[in-house]
mmCIF file of the N, C-alpha and C atoms, coordinates in Angstrom:
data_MODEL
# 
_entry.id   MODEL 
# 
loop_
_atom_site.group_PDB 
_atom_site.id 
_atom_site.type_symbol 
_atom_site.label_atom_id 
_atom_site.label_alt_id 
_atom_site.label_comp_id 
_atom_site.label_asym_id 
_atom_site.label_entity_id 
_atom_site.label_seq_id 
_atom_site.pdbx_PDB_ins_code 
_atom_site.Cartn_x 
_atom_site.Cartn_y 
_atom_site.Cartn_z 
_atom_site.occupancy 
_atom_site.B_iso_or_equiv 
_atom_site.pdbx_formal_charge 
_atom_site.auth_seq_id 
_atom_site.auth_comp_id 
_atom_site.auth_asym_id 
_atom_site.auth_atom_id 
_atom_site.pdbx_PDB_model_num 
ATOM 1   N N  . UNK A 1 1  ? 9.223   1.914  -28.522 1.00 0.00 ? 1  UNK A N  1 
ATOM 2   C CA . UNK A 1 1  ? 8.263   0.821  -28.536 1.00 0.00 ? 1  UNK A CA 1 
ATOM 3   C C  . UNK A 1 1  ? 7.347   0.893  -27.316 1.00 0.00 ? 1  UNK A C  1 
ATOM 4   N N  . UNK A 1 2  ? 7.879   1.006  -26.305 1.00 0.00 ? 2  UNK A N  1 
ATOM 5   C CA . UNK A 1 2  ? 7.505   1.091  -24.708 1.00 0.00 ? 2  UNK A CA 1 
ATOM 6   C C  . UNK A 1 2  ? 6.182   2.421  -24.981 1.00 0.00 ? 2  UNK A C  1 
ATOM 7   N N  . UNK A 1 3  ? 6.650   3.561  -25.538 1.00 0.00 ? 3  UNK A N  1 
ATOM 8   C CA . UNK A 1 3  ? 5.643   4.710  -25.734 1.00 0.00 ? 3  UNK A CA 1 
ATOM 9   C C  . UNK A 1 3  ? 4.652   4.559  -26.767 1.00 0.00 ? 3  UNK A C  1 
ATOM 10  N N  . UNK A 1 4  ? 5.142   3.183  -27.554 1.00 0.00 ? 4  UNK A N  1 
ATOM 11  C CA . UNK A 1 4  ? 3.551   2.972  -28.490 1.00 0.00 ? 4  UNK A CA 1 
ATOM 12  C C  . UNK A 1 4  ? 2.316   2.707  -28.059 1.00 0.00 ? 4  UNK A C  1 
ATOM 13  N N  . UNK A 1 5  ? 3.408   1.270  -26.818 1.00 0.00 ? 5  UNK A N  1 
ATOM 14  C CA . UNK A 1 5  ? 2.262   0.482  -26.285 1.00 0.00 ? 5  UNK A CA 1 
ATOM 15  C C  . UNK A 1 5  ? 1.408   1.196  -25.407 1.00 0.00 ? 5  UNK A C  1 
ATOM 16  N N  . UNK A 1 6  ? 2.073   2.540  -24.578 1.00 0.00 ? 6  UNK A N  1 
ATOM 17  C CA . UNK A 1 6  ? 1.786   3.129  -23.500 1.00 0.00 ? 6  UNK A CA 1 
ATOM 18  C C  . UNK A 1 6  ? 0.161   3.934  -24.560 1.00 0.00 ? 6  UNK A C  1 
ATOM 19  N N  . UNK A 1 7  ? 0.918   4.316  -25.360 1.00 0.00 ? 7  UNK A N  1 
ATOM 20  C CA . UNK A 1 7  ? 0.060   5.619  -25.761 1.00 0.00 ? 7  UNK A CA 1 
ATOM 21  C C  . UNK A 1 7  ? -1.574  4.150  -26.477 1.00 0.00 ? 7  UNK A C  1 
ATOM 22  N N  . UNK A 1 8  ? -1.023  3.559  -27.046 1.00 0.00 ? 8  UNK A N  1 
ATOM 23  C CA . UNK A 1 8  ? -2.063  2.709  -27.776 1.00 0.00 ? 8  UNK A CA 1 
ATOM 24  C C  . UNK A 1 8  ? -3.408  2.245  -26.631 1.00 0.00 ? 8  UNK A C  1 
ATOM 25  N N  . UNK A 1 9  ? -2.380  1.728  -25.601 1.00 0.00 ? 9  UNK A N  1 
ATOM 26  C CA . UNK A 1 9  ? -3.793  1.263  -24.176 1.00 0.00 ? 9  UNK A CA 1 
ATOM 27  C C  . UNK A 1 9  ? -4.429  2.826  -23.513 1.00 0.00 ? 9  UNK A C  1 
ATOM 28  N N  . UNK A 1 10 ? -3.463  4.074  -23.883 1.00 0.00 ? 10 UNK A N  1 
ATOM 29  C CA . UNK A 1 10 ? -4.118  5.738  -23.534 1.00 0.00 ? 10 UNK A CA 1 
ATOM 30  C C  . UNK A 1 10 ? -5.602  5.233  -24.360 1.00 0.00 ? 10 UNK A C  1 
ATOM 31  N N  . UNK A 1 11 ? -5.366  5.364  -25.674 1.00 0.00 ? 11 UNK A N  1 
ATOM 32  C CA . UNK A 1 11 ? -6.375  5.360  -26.477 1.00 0.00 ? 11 UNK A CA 1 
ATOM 33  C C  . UNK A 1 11 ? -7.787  4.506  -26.430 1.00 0.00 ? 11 UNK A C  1 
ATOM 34  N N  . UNK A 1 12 ? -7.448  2.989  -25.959 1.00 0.00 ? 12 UNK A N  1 
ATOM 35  C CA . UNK A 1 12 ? -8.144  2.028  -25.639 1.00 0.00 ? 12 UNK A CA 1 
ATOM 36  C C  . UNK A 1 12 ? -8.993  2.644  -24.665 1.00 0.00 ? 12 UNK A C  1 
ATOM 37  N N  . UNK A 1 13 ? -8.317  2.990  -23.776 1.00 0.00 ? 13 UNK A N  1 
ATOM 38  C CA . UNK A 1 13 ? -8.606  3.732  -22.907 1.00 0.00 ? 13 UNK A CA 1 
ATOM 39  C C  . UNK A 1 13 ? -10.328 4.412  -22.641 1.00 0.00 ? 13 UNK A C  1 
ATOM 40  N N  . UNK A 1 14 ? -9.345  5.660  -23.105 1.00 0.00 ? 14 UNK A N  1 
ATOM 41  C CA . UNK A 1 14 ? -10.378 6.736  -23.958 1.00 0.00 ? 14 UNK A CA 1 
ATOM 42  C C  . UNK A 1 14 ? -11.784 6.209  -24.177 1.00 0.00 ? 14 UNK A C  1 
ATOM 43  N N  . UNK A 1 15 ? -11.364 5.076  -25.110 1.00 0.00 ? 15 UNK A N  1 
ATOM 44  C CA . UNK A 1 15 ? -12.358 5.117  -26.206 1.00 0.00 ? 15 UNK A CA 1 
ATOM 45  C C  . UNK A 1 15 ? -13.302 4.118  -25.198 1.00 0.00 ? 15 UNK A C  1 
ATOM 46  N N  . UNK A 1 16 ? -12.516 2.823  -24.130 1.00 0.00 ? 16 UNK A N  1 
ATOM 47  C CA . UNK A 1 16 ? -14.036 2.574  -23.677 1.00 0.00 ? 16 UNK A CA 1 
ATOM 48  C C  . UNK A 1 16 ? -14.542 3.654  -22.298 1.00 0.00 ? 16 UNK A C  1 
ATOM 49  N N  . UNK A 1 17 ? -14.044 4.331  -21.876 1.00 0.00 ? 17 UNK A N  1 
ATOM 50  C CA . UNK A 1 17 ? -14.377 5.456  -21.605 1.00 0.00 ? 17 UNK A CA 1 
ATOM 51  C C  . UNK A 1 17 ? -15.717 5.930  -21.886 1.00 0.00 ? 17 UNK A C  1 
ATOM 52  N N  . UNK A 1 18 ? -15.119 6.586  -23.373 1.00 0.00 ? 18 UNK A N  1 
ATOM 53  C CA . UNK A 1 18 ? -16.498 7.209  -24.119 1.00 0.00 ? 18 UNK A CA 1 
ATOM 54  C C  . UNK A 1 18 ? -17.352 6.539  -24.356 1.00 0.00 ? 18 UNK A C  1 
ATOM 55  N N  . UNK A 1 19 ? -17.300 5.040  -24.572 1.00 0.00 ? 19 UNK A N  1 
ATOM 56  C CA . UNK A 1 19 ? -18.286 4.106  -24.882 1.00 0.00 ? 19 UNK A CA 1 
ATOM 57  C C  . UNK A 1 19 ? -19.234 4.065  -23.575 1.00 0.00 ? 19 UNK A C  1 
ATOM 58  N N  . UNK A 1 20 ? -18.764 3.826  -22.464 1.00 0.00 ? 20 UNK A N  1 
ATOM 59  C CA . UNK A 1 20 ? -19.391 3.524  -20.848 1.00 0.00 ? 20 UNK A CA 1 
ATOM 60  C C  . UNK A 1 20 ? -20.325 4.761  -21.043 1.00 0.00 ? 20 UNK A C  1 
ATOM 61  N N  . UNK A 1 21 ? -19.619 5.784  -21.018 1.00 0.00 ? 21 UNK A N  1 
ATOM 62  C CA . UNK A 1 21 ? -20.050 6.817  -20.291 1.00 0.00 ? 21 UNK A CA 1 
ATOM 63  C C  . UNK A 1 21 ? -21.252 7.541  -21.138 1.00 0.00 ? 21 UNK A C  1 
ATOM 64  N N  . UNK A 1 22 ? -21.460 7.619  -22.115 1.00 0.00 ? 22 UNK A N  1 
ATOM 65  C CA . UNK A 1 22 ? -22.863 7.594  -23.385 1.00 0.00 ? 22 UNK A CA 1 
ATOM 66  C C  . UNK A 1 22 ? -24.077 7.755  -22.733 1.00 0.00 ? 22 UNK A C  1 
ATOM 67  N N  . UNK A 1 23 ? -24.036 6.126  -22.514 1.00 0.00 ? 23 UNK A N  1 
ATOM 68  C CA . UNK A 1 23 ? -25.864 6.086  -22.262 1.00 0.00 ? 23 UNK A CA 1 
ATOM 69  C C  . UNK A 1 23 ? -25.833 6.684  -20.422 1.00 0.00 ? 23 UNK A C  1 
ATOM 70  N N  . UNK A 1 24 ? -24.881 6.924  -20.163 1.00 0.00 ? 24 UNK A N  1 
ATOM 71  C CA . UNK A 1 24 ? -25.478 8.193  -18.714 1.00 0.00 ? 24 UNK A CA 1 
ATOM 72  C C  . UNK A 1 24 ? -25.638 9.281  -18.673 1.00 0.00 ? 24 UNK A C  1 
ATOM 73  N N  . UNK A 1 25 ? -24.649 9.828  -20.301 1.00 0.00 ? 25 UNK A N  1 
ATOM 74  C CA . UNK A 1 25 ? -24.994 11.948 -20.608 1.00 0.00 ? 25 UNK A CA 1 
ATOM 75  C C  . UNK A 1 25 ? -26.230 11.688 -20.967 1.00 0.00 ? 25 UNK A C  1 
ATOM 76  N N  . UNK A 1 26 ? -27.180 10.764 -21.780 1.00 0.00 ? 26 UNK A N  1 
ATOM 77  C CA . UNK A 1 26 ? -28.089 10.546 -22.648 1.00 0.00 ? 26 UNK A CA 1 
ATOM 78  C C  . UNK A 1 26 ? -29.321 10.729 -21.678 1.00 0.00 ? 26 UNK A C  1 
ATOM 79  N N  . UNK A 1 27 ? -28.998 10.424 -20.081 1.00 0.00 ? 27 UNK A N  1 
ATOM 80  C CA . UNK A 1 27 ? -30.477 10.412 -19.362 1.00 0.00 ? 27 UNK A CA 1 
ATOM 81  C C  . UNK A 1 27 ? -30.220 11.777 -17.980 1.00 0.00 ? 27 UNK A C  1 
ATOM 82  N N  . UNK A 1 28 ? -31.868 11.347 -17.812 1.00 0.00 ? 28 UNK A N  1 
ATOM 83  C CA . UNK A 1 28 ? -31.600 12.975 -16.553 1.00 0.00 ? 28 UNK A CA 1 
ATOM 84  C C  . UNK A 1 28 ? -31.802 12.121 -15.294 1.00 0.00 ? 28 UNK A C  1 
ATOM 85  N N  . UNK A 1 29 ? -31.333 11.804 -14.546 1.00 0.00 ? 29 UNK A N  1 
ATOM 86  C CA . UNK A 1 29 ? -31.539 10.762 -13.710 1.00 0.00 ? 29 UNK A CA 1 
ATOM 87  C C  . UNK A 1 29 ? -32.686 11.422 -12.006 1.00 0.00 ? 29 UNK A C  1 
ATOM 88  N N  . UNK A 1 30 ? -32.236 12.508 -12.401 1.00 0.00 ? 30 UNK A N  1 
ATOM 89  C CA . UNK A 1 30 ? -32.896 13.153 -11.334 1.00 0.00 ? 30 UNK A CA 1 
ATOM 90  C C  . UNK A 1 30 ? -33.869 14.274 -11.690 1.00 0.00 ? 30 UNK A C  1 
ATOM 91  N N  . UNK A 1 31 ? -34.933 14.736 -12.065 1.00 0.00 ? 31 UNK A N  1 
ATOM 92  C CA . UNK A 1 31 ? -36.075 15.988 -12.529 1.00 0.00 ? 31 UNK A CA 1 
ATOM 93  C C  . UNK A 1 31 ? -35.930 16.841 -11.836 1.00 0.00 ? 31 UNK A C  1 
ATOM 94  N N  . UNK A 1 32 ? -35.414 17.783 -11.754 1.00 0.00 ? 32 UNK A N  1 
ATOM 95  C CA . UNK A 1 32 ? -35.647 19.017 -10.322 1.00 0.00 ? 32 UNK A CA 1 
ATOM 96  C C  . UNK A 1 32 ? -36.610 19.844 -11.121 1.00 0.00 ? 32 UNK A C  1 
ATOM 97  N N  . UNK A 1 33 ? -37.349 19.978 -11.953 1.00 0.00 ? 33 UNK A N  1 
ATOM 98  C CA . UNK A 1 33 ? -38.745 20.939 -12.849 1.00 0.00 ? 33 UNK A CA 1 
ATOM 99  C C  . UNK A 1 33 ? -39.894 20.058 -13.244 1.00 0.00 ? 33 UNK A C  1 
ATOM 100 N N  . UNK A 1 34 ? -40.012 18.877 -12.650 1.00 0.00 ? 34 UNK A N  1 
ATOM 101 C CA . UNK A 1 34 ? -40.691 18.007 -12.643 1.00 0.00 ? 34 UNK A CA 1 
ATOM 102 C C  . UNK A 1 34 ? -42.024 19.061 -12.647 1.00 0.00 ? 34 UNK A C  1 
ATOM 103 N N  . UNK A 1 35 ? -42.090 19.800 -11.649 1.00 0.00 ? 35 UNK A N  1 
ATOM 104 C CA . UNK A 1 35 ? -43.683 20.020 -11.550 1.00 0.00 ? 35 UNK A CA 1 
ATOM 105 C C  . UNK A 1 35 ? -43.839 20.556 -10.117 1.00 0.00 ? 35 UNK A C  1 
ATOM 106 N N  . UNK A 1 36 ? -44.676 21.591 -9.818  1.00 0.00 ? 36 UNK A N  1 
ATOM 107 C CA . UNK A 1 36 ? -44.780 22.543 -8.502  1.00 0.00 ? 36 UNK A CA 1 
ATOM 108 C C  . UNK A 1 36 ? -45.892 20.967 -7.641  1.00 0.00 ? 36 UNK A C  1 
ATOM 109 N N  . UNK A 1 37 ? -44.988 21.324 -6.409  1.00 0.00 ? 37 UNK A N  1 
ATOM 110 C CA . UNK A 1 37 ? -45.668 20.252 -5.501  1.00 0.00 ? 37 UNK A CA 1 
ATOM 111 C C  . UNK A 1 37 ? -45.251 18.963 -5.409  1.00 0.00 ? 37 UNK A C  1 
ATOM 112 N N  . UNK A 1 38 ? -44.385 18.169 -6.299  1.00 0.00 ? 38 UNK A N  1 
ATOM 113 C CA . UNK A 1 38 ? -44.350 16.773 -6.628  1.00 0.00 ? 38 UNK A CA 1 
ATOM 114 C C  . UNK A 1 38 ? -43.026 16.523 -5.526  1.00 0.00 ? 38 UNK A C  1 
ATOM 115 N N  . UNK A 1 39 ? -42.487 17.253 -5.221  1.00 0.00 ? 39 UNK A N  1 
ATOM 116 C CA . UNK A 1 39 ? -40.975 17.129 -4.547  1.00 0.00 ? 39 UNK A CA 1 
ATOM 117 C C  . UNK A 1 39 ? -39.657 17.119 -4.965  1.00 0.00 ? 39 UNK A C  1 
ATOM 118 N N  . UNK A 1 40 ? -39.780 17.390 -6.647  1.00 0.00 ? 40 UNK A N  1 
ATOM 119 C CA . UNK A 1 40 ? -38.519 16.832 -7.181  1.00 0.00 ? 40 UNK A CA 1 
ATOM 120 C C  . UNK A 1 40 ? -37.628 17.654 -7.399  1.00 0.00 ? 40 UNK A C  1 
ATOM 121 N N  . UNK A 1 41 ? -37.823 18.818 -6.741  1.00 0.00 ? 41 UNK A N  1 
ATOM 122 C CA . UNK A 1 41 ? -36.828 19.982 -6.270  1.00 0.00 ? 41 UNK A CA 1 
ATOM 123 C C  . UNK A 1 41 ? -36.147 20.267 -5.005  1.00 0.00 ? 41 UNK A C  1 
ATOM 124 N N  . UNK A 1 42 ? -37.002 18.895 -4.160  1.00 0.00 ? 42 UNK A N  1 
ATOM 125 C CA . UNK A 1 42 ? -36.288 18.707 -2.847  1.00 0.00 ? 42 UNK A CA 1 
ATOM 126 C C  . UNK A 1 42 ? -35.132 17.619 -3.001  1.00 0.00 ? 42 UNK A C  1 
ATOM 127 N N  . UNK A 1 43 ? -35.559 16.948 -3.756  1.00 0.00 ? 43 UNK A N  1 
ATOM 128 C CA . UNK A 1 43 ? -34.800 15.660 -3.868  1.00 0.00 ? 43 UNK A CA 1 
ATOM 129 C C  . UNK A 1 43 ? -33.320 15.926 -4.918  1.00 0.00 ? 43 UNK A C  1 
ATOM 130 N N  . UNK A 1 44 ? -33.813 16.990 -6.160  1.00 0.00 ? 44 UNK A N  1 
ATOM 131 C CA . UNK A 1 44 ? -32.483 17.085 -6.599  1.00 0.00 ? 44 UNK A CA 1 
ATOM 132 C C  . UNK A 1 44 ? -31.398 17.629 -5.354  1.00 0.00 ? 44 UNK A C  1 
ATOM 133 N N  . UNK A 1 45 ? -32.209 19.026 -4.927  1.00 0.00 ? 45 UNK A N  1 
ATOM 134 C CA . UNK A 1 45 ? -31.143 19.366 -3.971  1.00 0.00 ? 45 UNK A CA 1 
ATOM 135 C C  . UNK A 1 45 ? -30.577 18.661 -3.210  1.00 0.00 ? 45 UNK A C  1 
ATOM 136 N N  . UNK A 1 46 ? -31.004 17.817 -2.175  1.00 0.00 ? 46 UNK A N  1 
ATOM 137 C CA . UNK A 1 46 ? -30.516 16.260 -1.136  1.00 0.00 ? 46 UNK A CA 1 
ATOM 138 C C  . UNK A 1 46 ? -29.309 15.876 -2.393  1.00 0.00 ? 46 UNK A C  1 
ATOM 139 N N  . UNK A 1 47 ? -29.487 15.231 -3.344  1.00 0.00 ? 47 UNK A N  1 
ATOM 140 C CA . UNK A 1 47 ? -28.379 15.045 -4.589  1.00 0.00 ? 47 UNK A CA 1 
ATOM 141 C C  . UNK A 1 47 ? -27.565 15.735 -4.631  1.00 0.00 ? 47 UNK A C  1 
ATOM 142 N N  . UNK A 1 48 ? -27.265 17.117 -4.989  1.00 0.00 ? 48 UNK A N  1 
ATOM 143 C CA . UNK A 1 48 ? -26.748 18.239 -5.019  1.00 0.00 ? 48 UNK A CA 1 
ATOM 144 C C  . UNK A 1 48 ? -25.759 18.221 -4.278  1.00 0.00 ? 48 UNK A C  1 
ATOM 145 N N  . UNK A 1 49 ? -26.084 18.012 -2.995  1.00 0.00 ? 49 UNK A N  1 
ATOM 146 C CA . UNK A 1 49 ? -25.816 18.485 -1.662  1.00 0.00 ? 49 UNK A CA 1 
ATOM 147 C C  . UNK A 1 49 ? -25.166 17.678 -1.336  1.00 0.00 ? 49 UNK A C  1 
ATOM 148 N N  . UNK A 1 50 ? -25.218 16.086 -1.922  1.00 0.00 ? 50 UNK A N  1 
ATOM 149 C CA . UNK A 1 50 ? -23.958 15.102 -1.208  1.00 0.00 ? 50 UNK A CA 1 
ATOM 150 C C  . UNK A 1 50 ? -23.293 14.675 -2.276  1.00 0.00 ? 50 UNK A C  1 
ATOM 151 N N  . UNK A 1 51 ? -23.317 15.028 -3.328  1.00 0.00 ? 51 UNK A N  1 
ATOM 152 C CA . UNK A 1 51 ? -22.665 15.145 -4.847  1.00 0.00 ? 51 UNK A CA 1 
ATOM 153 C C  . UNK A 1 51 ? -21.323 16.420 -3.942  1.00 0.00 ? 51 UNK A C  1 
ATOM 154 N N  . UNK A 1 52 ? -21.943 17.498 -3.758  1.00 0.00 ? 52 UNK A N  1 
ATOM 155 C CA . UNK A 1 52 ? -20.618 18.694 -3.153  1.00 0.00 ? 52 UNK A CA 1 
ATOM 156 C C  . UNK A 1 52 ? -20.198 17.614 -1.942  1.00 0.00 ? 52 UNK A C  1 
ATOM 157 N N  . UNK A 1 53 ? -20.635 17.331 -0.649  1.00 0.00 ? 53 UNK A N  1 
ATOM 158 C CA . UNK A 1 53 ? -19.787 16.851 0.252   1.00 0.00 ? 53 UNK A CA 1 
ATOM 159 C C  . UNK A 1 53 ? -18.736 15.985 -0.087  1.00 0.00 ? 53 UNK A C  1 
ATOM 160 N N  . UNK A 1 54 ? -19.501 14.998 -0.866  1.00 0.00 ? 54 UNK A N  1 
ATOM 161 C CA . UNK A 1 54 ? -18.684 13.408 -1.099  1.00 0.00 ? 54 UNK A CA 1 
ATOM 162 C C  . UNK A 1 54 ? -17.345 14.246 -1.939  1.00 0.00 ? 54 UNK A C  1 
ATOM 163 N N  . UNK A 1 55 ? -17.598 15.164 -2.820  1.00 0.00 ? 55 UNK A N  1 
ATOM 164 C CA . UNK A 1 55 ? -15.859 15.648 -3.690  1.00 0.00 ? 55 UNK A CA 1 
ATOM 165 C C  . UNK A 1 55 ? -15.509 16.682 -2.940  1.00 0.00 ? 55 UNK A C  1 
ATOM 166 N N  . UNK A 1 56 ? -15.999 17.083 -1.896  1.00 0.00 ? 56 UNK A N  1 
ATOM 167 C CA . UNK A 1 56 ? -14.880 17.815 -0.659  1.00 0.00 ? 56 UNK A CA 1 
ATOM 168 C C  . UNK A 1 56 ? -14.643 17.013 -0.272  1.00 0.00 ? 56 UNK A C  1 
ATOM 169 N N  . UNK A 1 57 ? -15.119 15.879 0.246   1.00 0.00 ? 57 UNK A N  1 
ATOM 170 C CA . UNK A 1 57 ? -14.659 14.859 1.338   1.00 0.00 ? 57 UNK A CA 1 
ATOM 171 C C  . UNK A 1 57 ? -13.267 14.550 0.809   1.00 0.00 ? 57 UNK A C  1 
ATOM 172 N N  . UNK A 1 58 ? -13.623 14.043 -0.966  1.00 0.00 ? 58 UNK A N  1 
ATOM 173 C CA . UNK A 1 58 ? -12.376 12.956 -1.790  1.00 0.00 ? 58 UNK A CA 1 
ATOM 174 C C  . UNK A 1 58 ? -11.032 14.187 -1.366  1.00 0.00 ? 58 UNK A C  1 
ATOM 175 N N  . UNK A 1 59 ? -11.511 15.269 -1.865  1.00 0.00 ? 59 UNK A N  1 
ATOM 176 C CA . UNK A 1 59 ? -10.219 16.524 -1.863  1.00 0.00 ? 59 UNK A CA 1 
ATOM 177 C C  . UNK A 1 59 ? -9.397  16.342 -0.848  1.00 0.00 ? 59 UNK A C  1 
ATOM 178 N N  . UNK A 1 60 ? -10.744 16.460 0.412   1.00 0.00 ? 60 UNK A N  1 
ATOM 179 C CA . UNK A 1 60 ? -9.750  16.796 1.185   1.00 0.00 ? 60 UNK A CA 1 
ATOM 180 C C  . UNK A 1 60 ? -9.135  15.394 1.695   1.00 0.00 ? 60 UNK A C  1 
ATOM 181 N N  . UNK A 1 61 ? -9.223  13.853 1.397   1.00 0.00 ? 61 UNK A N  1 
ATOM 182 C CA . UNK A 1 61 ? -8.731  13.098 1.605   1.00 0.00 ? 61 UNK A CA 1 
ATOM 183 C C  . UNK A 1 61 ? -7.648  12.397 0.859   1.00 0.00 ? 61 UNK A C  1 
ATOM 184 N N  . UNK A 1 62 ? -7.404  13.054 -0.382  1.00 0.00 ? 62 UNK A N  1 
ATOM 185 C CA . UNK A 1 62 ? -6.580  12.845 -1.409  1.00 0.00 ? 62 UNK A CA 1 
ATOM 186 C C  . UNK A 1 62 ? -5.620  13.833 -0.591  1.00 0.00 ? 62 UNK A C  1 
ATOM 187 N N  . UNK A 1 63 ? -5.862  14.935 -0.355  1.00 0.00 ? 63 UNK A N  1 
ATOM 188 C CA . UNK A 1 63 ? -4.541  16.198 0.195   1.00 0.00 ? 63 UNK A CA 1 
ATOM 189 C C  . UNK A 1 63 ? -3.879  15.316 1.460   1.00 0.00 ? 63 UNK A C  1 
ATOM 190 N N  . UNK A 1 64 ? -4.791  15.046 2.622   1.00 0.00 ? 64 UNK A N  1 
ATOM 191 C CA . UNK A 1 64 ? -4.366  14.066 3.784   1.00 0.00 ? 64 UNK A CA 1 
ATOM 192 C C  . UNK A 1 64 ? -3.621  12.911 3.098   1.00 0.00 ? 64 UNK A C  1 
ATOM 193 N N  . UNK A 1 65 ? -3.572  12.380 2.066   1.00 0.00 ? 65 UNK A N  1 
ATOM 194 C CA . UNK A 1 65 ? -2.843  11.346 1.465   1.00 0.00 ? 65 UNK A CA 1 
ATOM 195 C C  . UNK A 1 65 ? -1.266  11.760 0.942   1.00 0.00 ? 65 UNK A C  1 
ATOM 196 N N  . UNK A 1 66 ? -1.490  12.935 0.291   1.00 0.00 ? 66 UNK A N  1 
ATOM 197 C CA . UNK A 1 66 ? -0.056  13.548 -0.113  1.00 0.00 ? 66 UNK A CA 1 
ATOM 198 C C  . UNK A 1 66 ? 0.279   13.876 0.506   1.00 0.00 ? 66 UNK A C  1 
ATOM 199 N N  . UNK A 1 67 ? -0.064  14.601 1.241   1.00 0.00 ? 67 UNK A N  1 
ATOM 200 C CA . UNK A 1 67 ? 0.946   15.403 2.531   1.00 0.00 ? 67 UNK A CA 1 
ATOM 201 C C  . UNK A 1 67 ? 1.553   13.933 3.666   1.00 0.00 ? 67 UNK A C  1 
ATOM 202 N N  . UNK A 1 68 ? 0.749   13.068 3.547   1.00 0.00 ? 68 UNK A N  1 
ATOM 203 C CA . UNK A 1 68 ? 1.371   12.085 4.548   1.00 0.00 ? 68 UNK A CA 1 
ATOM 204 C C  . UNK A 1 68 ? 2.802   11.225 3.632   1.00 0.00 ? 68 UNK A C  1 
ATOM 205 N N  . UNK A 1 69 ? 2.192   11.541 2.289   1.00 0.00 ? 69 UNK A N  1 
ATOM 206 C CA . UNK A 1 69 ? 3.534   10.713 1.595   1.00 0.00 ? 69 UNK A CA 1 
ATOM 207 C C  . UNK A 1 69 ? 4.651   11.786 1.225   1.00 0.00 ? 69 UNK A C  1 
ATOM 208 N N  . UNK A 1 70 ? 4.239   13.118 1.207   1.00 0.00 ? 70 UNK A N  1 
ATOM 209 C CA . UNK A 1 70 ? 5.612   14.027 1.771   1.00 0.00 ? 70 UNK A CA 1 
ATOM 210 C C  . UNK A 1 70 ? 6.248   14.403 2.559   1.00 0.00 ? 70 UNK A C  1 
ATOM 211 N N  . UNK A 1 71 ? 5.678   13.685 3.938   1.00 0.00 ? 71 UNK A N  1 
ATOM 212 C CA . UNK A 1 71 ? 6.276   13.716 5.319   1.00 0.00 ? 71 UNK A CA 1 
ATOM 213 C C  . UNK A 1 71 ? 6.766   12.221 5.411   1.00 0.00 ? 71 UNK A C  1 
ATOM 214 N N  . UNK A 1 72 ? 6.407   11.662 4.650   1.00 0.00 ? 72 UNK A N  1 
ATOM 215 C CA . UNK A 1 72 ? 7.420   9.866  5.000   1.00 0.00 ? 72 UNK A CA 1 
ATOM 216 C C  . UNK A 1 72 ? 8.505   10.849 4.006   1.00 0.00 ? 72 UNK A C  1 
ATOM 217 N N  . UNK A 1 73 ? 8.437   11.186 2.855   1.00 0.00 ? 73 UNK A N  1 
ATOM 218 C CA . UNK A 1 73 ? 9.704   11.522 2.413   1.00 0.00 ? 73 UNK A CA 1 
ATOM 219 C C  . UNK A 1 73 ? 11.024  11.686 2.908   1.00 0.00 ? 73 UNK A C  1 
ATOM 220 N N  . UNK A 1 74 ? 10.410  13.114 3.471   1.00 0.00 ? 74 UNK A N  1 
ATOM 221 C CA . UNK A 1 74 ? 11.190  13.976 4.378   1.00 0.00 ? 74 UNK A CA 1 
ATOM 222 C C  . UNK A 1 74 ? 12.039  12.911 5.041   1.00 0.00 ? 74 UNK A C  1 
ATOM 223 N N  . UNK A 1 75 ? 11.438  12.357 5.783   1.00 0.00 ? 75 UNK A N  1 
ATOM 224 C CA . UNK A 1 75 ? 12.248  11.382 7.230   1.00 0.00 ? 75 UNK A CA 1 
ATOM 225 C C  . UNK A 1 75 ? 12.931  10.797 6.830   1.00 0.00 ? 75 UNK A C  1 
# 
């Protein structure tokens, strides 16, 4: 019973998930071919560029998180 309910709210889940997430595959939020001169090949990159930092940052602050809860283990 416990694995119906589990799996049934998985699904709920999912599905508003897929619902949210729609109308943001649907747009380009940023132009980087906009057009020679306009800037919008400077600006995707700036995007780009803290899109990579910010999910090294999470990595490497998620790893600093486990490793600190496998050293409380240990002790």
């Amino acid at each position: 019973m416990r694995s119906l309910r589990t799996g049934a709210v998985g699904l709920v889940a999912l599905g508003a998930l897929l619902v949210l997430a729609a109308p943001a595959g649907a747009q380009q939020l940023i132009d980087a071919g906009g057009g020679a001169g306009n800037g919008s090949g400077g600006v995707a990159f700036v995007a780009f560029a803290l899109m990579v930092f910010a999910i090294g940052f999470a990595l490497f602050f998620m790893d600093r998180v486990r490793r600190r809860s496998n050293d409380d283990e240990r002790r």
